[in-house]
C-alpha positions in Angstrom: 46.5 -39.6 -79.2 45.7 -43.2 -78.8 43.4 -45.1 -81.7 42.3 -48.3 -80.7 42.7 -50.0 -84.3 41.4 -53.4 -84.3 37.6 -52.8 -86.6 37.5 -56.5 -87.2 37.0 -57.6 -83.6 35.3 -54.0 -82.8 38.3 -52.7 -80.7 38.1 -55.8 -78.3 41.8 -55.2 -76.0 44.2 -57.9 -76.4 47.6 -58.1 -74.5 49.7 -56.7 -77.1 47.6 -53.7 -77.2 47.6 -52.8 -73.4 51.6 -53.4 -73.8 51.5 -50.5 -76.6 49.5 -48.3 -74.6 51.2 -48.6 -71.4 54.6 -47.4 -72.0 53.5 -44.8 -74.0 51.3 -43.3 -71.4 53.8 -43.2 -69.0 56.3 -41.5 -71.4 53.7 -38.8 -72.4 52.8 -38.3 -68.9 56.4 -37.6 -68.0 56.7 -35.2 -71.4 56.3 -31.6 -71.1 55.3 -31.8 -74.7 52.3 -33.8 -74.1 49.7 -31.4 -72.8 46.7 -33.0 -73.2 46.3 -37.5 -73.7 43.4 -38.7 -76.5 42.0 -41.9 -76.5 39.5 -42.9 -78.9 38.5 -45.6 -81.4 37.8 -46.2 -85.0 35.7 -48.4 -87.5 32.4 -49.0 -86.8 33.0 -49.8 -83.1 34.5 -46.5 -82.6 35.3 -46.8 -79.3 36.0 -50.5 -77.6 33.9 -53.7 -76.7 35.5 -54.6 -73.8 38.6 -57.2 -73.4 38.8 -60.0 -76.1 37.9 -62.7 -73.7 37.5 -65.0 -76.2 40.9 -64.7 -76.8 41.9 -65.0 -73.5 39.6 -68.3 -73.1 41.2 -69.7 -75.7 44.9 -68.8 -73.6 43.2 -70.5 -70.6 42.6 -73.6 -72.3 46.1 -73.9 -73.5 47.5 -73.0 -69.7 49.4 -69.9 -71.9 49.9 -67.6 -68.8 49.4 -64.7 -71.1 45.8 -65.3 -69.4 46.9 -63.8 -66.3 49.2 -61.7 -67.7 46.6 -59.7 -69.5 44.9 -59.0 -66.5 47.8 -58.2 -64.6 49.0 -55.7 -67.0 45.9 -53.9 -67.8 45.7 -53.5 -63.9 48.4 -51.6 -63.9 47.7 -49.6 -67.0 44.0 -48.5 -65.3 45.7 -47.4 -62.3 48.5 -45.5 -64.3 44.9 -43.8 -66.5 43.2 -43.1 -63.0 46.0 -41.3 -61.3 47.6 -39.5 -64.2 48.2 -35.7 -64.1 48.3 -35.0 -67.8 44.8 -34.6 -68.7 43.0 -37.4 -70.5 40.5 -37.4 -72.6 38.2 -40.0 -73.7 35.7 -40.0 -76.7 32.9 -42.6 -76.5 31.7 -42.2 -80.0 30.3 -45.9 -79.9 30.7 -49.1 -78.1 32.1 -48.3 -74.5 31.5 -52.1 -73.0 32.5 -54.0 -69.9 36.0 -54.1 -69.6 36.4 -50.7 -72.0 35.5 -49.2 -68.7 39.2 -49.0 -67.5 39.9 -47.0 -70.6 37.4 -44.8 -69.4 35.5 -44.5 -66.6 38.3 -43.2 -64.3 39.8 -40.2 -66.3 38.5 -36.5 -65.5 37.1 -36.4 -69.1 34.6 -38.5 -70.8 32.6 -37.4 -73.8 29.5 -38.8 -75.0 27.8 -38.6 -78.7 24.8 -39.8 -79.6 26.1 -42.9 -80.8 27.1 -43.9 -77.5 26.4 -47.3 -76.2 27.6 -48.6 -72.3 27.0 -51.5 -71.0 28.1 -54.2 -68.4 27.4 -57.3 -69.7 29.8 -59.8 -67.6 27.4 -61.8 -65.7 25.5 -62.7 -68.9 29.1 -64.9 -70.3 29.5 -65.7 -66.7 32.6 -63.5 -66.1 33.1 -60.7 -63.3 33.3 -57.2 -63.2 36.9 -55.7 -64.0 39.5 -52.5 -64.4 37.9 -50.9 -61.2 34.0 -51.3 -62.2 33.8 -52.0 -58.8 35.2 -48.5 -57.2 33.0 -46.7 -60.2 29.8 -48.2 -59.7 28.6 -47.8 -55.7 29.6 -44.0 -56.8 26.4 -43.9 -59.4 23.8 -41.9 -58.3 21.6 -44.4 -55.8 21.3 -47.9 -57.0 22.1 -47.4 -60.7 25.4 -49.2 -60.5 24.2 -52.3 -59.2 21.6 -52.1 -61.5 23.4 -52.0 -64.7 25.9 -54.3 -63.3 22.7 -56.8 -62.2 21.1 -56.5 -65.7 23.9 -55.3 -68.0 21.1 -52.9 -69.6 22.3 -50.5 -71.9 22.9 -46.5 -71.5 22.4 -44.8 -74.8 23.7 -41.4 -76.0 22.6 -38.8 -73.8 21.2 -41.4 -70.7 25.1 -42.1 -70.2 26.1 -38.3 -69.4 23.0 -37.4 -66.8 23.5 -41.0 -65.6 27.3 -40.0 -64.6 28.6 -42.3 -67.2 29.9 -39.4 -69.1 30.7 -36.0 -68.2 29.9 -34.1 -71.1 27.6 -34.5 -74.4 29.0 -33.8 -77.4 27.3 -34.3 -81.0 29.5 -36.8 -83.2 29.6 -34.3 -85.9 31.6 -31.8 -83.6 34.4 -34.3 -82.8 36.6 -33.4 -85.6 36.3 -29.8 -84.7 36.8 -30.6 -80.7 40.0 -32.8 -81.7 41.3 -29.9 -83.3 40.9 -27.4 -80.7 42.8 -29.6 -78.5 45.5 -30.1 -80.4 46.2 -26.7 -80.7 46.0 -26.2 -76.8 49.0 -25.5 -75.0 48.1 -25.8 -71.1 47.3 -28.8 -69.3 45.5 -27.1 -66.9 42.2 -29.4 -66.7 39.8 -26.0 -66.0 41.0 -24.9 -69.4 40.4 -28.2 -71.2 36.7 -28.2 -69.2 36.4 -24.4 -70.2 37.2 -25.8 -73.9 34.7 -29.1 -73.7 32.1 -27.4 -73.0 32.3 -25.0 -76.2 31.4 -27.8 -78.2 28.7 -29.3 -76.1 25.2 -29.7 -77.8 22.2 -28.6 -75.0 19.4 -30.8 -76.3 16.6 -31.1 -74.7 15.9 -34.6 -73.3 12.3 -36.0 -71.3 14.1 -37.7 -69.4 17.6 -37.0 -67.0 19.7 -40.9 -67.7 16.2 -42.9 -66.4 12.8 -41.7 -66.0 11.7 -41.0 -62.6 9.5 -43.7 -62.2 12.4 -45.9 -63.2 15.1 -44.0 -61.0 12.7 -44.5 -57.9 11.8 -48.2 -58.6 15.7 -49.0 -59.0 16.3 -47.4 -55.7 13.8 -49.6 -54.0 14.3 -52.9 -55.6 18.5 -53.1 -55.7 19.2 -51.6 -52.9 19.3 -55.4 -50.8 22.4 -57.1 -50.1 20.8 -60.9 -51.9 20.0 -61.1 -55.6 16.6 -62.8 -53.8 15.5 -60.2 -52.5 16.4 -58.1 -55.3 14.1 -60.4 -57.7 11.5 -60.6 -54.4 11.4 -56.6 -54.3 11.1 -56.8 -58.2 8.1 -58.9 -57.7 6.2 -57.1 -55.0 6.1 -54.0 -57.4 3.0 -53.3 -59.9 4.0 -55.2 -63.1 5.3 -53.1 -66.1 6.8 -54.1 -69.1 10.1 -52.4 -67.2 9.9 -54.8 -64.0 9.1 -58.2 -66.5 12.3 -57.2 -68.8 14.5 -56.5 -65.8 13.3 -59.7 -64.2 13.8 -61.6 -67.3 17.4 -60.0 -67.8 18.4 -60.8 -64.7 17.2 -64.5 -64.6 19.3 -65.1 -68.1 22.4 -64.2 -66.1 24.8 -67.0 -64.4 23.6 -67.5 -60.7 27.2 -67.0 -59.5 28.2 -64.3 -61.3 25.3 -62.5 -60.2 26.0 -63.4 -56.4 29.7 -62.4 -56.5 29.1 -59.2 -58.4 26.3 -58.0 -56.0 28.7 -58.6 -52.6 31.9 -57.4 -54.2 29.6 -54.0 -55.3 28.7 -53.7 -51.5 32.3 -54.6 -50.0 33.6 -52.1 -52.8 31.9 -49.1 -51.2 34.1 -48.9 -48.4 37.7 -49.4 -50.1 40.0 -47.4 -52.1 40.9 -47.9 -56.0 43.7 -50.1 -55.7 41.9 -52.2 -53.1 39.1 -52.5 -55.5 41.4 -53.6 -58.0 43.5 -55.9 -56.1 39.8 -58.0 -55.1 39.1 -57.7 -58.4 42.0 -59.3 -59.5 41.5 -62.5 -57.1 38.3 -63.0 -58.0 39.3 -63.0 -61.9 41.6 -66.1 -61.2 39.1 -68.0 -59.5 36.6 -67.3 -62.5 39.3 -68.5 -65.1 38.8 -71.8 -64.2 34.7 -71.7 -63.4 32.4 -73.8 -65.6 30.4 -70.5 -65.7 33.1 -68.6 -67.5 33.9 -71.4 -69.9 30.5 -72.2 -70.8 29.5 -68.4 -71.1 32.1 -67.1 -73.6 31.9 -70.5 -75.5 28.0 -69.9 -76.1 28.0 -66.1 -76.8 31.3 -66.2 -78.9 32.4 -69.4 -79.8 29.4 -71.3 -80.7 27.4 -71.4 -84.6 25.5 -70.4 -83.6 25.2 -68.6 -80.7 23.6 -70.7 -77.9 21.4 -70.3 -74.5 24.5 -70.9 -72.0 24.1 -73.9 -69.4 25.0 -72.6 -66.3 26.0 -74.6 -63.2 24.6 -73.9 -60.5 21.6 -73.0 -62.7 19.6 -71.1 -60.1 20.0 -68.6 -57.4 18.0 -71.5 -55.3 21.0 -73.9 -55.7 23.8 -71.0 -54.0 24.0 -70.0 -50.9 26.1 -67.1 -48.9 28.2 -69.5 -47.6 28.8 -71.1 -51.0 30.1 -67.5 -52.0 32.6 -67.0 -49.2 34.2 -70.3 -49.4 34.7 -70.7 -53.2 35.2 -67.0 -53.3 35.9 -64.9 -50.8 37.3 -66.4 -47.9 41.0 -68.0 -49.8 43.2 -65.6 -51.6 43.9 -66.2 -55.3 47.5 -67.7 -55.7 48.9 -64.6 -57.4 49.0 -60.9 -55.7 48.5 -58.0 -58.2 51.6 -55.9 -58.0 50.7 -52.3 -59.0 53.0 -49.8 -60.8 52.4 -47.2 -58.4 51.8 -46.2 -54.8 49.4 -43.8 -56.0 45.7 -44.5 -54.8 42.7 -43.0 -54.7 40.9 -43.3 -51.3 36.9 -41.8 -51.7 36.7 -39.5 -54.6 38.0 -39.4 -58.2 40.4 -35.7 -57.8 38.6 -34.4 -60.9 34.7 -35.2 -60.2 33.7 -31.5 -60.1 34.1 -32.0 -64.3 31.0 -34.3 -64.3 27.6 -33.5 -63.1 26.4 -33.1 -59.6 25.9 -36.4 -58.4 22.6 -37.0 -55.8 24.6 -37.2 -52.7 26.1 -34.0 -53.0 22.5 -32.6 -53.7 21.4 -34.4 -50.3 24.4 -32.8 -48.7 23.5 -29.2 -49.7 19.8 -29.9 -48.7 20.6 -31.3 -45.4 23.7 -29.2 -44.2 25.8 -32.4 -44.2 28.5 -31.0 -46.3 31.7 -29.2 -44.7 30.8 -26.1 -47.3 27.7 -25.4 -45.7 28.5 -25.6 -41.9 29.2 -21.2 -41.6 26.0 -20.2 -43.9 23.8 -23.3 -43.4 22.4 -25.5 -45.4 20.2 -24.4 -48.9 16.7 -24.5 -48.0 15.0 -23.7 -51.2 15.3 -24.9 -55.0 16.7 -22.3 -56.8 19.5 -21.7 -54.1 20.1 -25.2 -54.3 20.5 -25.2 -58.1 22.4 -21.5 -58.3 24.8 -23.2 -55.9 26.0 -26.1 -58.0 25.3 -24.2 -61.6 28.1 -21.7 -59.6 29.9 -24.4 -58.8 30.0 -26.3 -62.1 30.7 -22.7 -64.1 27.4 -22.7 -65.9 28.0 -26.1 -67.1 25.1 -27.9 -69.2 23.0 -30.0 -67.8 23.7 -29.1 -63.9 20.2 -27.4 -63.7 18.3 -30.5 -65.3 20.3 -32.9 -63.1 19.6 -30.9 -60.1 16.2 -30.2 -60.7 15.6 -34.2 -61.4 17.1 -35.0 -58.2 14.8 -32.3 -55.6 11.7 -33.2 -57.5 12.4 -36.6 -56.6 14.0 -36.7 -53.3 12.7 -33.6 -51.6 9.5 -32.2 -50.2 8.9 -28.9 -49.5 8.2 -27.7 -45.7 7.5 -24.7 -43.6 11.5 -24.4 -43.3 12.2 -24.9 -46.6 13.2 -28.4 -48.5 13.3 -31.4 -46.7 15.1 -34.6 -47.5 12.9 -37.6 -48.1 13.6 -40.4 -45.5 14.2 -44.0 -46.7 13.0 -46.6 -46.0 
């Protein structure tokens, strides 16, 4: 079991806490003792708020290379937490923030409580996604990761499981218990730990399945562009709700150029493996180590007495262009290559996805016959087949039936042979 121990600065990572967690990963994952890997937090943060990148502003201002060095080595220690074999398990009872994803978001096993609070909030301090955000993210259901990577919203409790966040919802009360049960265990076979998970998961009901409908539908429309203009544009041409002004408004408070680079690494991402994703991310973090953006960003939300309205330079989407993008950012690699620990990648899919829910392109490949599984018996032309399949699938797991249900009442219409895919347009 790992504690993340540092309540004064809510869990923030530093360096020397990556290098205590990184050896002894690799020892338990070697261990035939170790049977199943616990990471979690305590004091009020109770789980992490992402890197300390004040501290590691403060490093950059110094030219102390433990700057780079603490990306470097957390690098390697997501990749070592993505491609483990000993089951890991993650409780999010709390903060789970921007770069407390690579603790996370990779592992076969994430539980959710009500206390639960995600979030991506990089491009408001002017920094860059990190620790494989951008291999997670285009794997969201539709447009939800650019979204919450765009307005660094927050996912609460419950939202975060049906979202995909999370794969299972646990009440915080039942942790104690669910600790214990896994201590006791003495398999690592992951079915068994799922098979165990879900004993202790509360099925609440919930009006609404991560966003409402009406949400989920506007998000696909409006951040599915390639520009953060048209993004905004789209935004505008929709009927105006307090939703569109406050998404409108978070993204305007975000830096330009962090918003820019973010949006066309998300859509480059789609197409390459983890350590790919994690190698771009890596040169793009050096070039932001020495941006005004960055500096500026972290000075105003953590530095300054208070906290300020940052200055950010460009100061306007109007002032950037594509171009601008690929030259400062794109087009020159960084001077340092991120060397890896292992060879071991992960090319399309995470190897234990079929623990979380169903995720909408699966659904669209059951309802259209796309899938490999359905080339001898067809594809699943009516609702409840379509939900019996993946509830089958998923061994009764909760939520599977609310998920899937969410996702044909919104994406499918019903015709004379059965459900029909909604074309997009």
């Amino acid at each position: 079991m790992f504690i993340l121990n540092r309540p004064e600065k809510l869990n923030a990572l530093n360096l020397g806490m990556i290098r205590n967690i990184e050896p002894q990963l690799k020892a338990w994952e070697v261990s035939k003792l170790a049977k199943v890997i616990l990471m979690k937090g305590t004091g009020s943060g109770k789980f992490c708020v992402g890197d300390d990148i004040s501290e590691v502003l403060l490093k950059v201002k110094s030219k102390d290379p433990d700057a780079l060095y603490f990306f470097q080595e957390k690098f390697g220690l997501v990749q070592t937490i993505a491609t483990l074999n000993t089951p890991y398990v993650a409780i999010l009872d709390g903060y789970a923030l921007g770069g407390a994803t690579g603790l996370f978001v990779h592992c076969p096993f994430r539980i959710a409580t009500e206390k639960t609070i995600f979030s991506l909030p990089e491009a408001s301090i002017g920094a860059f996604l990190s620790s494989g955000s951008s291999f997670f993210l285009p794997k969201l259901d539709g447009e939800t990761g650019t979204y919450l990577a765009l307005t660094g919203d927050r996912l609460q409790g419950i939202d975060t499981f049906f979202a995909g966040i999370a794969t299972h919802y646990v009440p915080s009360s039942r942790l104690s218990a669910l600790e214990d049960r896994l201590i006791d265990l003495e398999t690592s076979e992951h079915e068994i730990i799922q098979r165990v998970l879900e004993e202790f998961v509360d099925p609440v009901a919930t009006d609404k399945i991560g966003f409402t409908p009406v949400v989920r539908e506007t998000i696909d429309r409006c951040f599915k562009y390639d520009s953060v203009d048209e993004i905004i544009g789209a935004l505008e041409n929709e009927k105006s709700t307090t939703w569109i002004r406050e998404t409108k408004k978070k993204i305007m408070s975000m830096s330009p150029t962090s918003l820019c680079v973010t949006l066309k690494t998300l859509r480059k991402a789609q197409f390459m493996s983890f350590n790919a994703c994690l190698k771009l991310e890596f040169d793009l973090i050096q070039k932001y180590l020495v941006t005004k953006d960055f500096h500026e960003g972290v000075i105003a939300a953590f530095l300054s007495r208070p906290r300020r309205k940052p200055q950010w330079q460009p100061s306007s989407l109007e002032e950037i262009t594509d171009d601008d993008i690929d030259q400062l950012y794109f087009n020159e690699p960084s001077p340092n290559a991120l060397t890896l620990p292992s060879r071991l990648d992960i090319i399309d899919q995470y190897p234990y996805s079929r623990f979380a829910l169903p995720t909408e392109d699966e659904v669209r490949r059951a309802v259209t016959g796309e899938g490999a599984e359905f080339g001898f018996e067809g594809r699943l032309k009516e609702e409840n087949d379509v939900i019996e399949w993946f509830e089958k699938g998923h061994k009764r797991k909760w939520g599977v039936k609310e998920k899937v249900l969410d996702i044909l009442r919104r994406k499918t219409v019903s015709t004379e042979d059965g459900l029909a895919w909604k074309r997009t347009l």
